[in-house]
C-alpha positions in Angstrom: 59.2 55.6 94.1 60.2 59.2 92.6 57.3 61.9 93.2 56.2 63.6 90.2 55.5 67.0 88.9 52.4 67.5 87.8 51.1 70.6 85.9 47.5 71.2 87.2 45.5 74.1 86.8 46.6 75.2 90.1 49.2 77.6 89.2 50.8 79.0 92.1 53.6 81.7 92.6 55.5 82.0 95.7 56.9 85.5 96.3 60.2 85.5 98.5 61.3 88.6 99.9 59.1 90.7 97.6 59.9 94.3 98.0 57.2 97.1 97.9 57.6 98.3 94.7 57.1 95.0 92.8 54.0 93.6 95.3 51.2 95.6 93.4 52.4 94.4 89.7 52.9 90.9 91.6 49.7 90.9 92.8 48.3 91.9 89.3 50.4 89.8 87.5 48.8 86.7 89.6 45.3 88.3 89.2 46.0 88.2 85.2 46.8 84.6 85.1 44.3 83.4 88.1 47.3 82.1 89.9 47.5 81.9 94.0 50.0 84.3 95.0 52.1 82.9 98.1 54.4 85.6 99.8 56.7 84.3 102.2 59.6 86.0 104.5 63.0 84.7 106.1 60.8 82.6 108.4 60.2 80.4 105.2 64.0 79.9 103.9 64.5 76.5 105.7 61.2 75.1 104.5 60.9 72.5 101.9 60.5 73.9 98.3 57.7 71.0 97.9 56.3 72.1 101.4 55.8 75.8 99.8 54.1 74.8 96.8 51.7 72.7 98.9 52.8 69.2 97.9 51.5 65.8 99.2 54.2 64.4 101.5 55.5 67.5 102.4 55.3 69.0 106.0 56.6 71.9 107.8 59.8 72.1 109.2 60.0 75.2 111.4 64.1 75.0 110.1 65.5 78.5 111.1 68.4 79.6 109.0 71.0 81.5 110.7 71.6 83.9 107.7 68.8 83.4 105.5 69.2 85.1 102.0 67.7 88.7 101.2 67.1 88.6 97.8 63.8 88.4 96.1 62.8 85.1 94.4 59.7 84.3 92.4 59.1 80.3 92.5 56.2 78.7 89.9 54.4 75.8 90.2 51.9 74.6 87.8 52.5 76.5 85.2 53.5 75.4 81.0 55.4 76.8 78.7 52.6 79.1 77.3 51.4 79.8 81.2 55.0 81.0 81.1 54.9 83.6 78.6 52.3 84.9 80.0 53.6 85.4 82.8 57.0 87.0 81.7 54.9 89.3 79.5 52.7 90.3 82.5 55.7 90.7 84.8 57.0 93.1 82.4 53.9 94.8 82.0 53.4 95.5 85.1 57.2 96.6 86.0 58.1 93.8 88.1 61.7 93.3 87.7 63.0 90.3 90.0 65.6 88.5 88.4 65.6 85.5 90.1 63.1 83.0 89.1 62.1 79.2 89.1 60.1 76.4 88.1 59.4 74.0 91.0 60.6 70.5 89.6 61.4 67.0 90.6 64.7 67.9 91.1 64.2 70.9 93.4 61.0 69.8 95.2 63.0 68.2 98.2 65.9 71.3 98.8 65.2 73.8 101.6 64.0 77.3 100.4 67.7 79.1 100.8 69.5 76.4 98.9 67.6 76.7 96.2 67.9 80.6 96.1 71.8 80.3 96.5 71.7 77.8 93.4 69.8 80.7 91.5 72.1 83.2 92.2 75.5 81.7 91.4 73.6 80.4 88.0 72.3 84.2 87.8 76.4 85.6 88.4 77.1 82.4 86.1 75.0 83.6 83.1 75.4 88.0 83.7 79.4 87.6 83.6 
């Protein structure tokens, strides 16, 4: 049986590798949409993307990456398409410029943390050519 993804009113962003200068309108940002903020280091890049976003059937791993990646990622979980422009709008408003940014879905829930942040950025190089 396939898990699902369920939008609840749990909206929940995980913050990878969120530098200084974009935690306070992060923080904000979450505050405006009354969405969980989850920051999360290098220690986290093996983990389950599922695991993260606090998904039934989901545990820790403890996986350490040899060279886990260094670039900032936001990843959103229960959040619509309207949830969505809010948020965009609010990022902006608040000057939080991280370019790399995901919706946790069926598809993704299962791939360790650094996969999933490698996918982003070759679709990022992909699309900025």
């Amino acid at each position: 049986m396939k898990s699902r993804i369920r939008i609840s009113a749990n909206r929940l962003i995980i913050g990878y590798m969120i530098q200084e200068c974009n935690l306070e309108g992060l923080k904000t940002t979450a505050d405006i949409l009354d969405a969980e903020l989850k920051l999360c280091g290098k220690e986290c890049s093996g983990e389950k993307v599922g695991f993260l976003a606090k998904f039934n059937g989901f545990k820790e791993s403890n996986i350490t990456v040899p060279e886990p990646p260094e670039d900032e990622c936001l990843i959103l979980s229960g959040f619509n398409s309207k949830d969505m422009d809010k948020l965009l709008a609010a990022l902006k408003k608040n000057n939080v410029n991280i370019p790399l940014k995901c919706i946790v879905t069926q598809h993704n829930q299962s791939w360790e943390l650094y996969k999933l942040i490698e996918e982003l950025k070759k679709e990022h190089r992909q699309m900025n050519k």
